[in-house]
Structure formats: C-alpha cells, structure tokens
TIBA-522785 format. One record per residue (C-alpha): residue number from 1; chain; x, y, z. Coordinates in pm, 1 decimal, padded with zeros to 6 digits, m for minus. Example, Ala and Ser with C-alpha at 12.3 -4.5 7.8 and 13.67 -1.06 7.14 Angstrom:
2
  resi  chain        px        py        pz
     1      A   01230.0  m00450.0   00780.0
     2      A   01367.0  m00106.0   00714.0
***
This chain:
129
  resi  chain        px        py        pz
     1      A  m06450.9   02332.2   03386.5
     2      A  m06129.8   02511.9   03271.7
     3      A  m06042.6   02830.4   03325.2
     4      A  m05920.9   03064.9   03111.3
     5      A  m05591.3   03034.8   03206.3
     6      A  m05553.6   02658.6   03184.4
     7      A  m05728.3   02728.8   02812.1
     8      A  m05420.9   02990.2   02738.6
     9      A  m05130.5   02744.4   02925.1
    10      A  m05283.6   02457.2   02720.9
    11      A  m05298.8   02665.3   02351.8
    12      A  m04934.7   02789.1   02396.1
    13      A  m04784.7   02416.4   02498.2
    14      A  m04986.3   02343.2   02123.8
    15      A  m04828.6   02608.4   01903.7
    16      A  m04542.8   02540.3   02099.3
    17      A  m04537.8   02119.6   02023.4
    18      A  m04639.3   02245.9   01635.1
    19      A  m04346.7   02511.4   01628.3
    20      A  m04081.1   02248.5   01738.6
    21      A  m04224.1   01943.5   01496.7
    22      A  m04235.5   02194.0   01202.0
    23      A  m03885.0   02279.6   01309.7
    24      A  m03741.6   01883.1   01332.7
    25      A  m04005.7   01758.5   01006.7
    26      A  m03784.3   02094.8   00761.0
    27      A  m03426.8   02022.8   00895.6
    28      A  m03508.6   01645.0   00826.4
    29      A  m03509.4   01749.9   00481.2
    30      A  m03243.6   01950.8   00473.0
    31      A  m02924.1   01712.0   00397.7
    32      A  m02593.6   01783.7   00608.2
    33      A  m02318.3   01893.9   00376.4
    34      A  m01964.3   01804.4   00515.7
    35      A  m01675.3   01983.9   00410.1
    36      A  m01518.0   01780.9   00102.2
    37      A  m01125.3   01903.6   00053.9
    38      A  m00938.9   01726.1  m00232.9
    39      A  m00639.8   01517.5  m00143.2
    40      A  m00463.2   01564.8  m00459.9
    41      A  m00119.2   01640.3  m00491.8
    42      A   00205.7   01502.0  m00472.5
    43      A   00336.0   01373.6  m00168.0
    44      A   00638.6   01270.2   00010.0
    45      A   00780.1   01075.0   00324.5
    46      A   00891.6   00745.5   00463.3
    47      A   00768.9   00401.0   00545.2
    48      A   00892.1   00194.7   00844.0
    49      A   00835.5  m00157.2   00928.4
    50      A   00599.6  m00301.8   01207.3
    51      A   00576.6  m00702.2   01107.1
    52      A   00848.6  m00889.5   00953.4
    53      A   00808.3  m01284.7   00978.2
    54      A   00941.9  m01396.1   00603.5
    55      A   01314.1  m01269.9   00444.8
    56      A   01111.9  m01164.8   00132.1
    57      A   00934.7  m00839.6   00313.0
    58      A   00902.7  m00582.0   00109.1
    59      A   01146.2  m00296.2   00214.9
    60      A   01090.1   00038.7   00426.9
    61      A   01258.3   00335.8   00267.1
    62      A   01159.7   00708.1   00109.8
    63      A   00856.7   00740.6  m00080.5
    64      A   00718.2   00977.3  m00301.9
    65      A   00334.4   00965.5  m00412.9
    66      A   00093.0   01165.4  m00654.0
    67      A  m00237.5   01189.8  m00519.7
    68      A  m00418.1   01185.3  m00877.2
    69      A  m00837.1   01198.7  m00859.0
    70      A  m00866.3   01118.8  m00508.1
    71      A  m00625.9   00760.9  m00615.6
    72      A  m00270.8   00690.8  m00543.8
    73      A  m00092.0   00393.3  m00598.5
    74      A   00158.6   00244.7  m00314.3
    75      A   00411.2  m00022.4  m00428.1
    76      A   00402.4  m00383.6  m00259.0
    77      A   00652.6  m00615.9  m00362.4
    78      A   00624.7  m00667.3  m00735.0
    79      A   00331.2  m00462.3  m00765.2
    80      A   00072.7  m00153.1  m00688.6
    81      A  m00225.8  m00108.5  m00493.8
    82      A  m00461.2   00074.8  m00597.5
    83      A  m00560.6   00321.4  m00278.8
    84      A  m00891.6   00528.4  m00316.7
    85      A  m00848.9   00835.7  m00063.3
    86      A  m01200.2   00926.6   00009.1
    87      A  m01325.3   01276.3   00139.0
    88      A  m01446.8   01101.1   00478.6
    89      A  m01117.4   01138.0   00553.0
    90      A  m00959.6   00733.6   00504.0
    91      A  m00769.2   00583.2   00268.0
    92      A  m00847.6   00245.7   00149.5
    93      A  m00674.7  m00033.5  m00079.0
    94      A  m00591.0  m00419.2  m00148.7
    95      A  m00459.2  m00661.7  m00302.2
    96      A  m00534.8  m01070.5  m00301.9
    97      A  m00394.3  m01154.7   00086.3
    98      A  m00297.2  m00759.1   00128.4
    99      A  m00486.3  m00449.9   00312.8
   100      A  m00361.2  m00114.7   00300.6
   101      A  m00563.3   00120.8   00514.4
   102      A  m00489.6   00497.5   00662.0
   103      A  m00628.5   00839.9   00676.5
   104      A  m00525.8   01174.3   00520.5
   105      A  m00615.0   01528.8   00656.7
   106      A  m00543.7   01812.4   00402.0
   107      A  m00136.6   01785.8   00474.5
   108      A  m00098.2   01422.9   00587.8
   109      A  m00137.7   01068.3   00439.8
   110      A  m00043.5   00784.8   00677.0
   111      A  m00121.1   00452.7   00683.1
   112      A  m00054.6   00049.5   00740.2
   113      A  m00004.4  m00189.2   00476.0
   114      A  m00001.6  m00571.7   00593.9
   115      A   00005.5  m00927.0   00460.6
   116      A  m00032.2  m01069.3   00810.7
   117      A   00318.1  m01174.0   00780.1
   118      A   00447.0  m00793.3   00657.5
   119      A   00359.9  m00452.5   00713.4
   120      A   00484.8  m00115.1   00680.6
   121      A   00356.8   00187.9   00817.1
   122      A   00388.5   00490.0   00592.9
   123      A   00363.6   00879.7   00684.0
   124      A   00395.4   01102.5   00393.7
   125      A   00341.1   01519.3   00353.1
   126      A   00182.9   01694.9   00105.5
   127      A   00419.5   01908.3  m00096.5
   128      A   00407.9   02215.8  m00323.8
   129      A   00049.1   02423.2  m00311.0
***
C-alpha cells in the first residue's frame, strides 16, 4: 500500500515527464532559422599558386569579382566557372577535370581552385557597402 506521499512523489515525476515531452514534441515543430546574409557585392584581392606541374598553369595575379545573386564567376584558363556562394557559408564550382571550392563570411571570399595538376588559392574582400 502507498502512502500518500509516494502517491504525490509519483503524480509530480508524471506532470513532470508530460511537461518535458510536450516541451521536446512543440520545439520539434518549430524549424531552426539560421541567419541568411547575402554575399553580393563586388569584390577584390589576389590569387597565389599552390600546385604547378604543367608550363600551361593558369596565372596568379589581382582579381576583381561581382558577387551577383549569390553567383560569381572565377576565370580558369580559357574560361569561367560558374561558383554558387551559398548562405551555409561555402562556395562551390566546376568545371570538366576542375573543382573550385571556398567559403565566404560577410567580408571575405577565399578559396582553392585545382586541376590536380594546378591550383590557385584566392582571398578576395568585399568592397564598397
């Protein structure tokens, strides 16, 4: 036989169990926002090499690129890659036989574009507001 104590121990461990699944079973349907900042703008820097195991590597040098719709476009060779900067906070782009990926914060791109033979690493600043 219980007594009444055990009976008042037992009903608060209850509502307490019920308060904390109610709790977990509303959050779960509550979705996490993260912060989304947009990486457009124009930015500027400098690329330096890392890999160079052919004569025909594409060259290091000054760069300046516009951040247009979360896409910029970074010159290899004889042509572009198309870069989506996403809001998680990477950068991502290719070519047949060539990966460009990075990350960006709201002031900074950088990044490493490669061939497996190439690559440059590039650091560039926003600029302007």
């Amino acid at each position: 036989m219980r007594t009444i104590r055990e009976e008042g121990n037992r009903s608060m461990r209850l509502i307490g169990l019920a308060a904390l699944i109610s709790g977990l079973t509303l959050g779960g349907c509550v979705s996490p926002t993260a912060p989304t900042t947009s990486a457009d703008g124009d930015y500027r820097g400098s690329s330096t090499r890392f890999q160079v195991l052919r004569r025909t590597c594409p060259r290091p040098g000054l760069l300046h690129i516009p951040v247009r719709n979360g896409i910029m476009f970074y010159h290899w060779g004889t042509q572009d890659i198309q870069v989506a900067v996403l809001n998680n906070g990477t950068l991502s782009g290719s070519l047949p036989g060539v990966q460009l990926t990075g990350t960006h914060d709201s002031t900074i791109l950088q990044g490493d574009v490669t061939d497996g033979q190439c690559g440059l690493h590039f650091t560039l600043k926003r600029i302007g507001g």
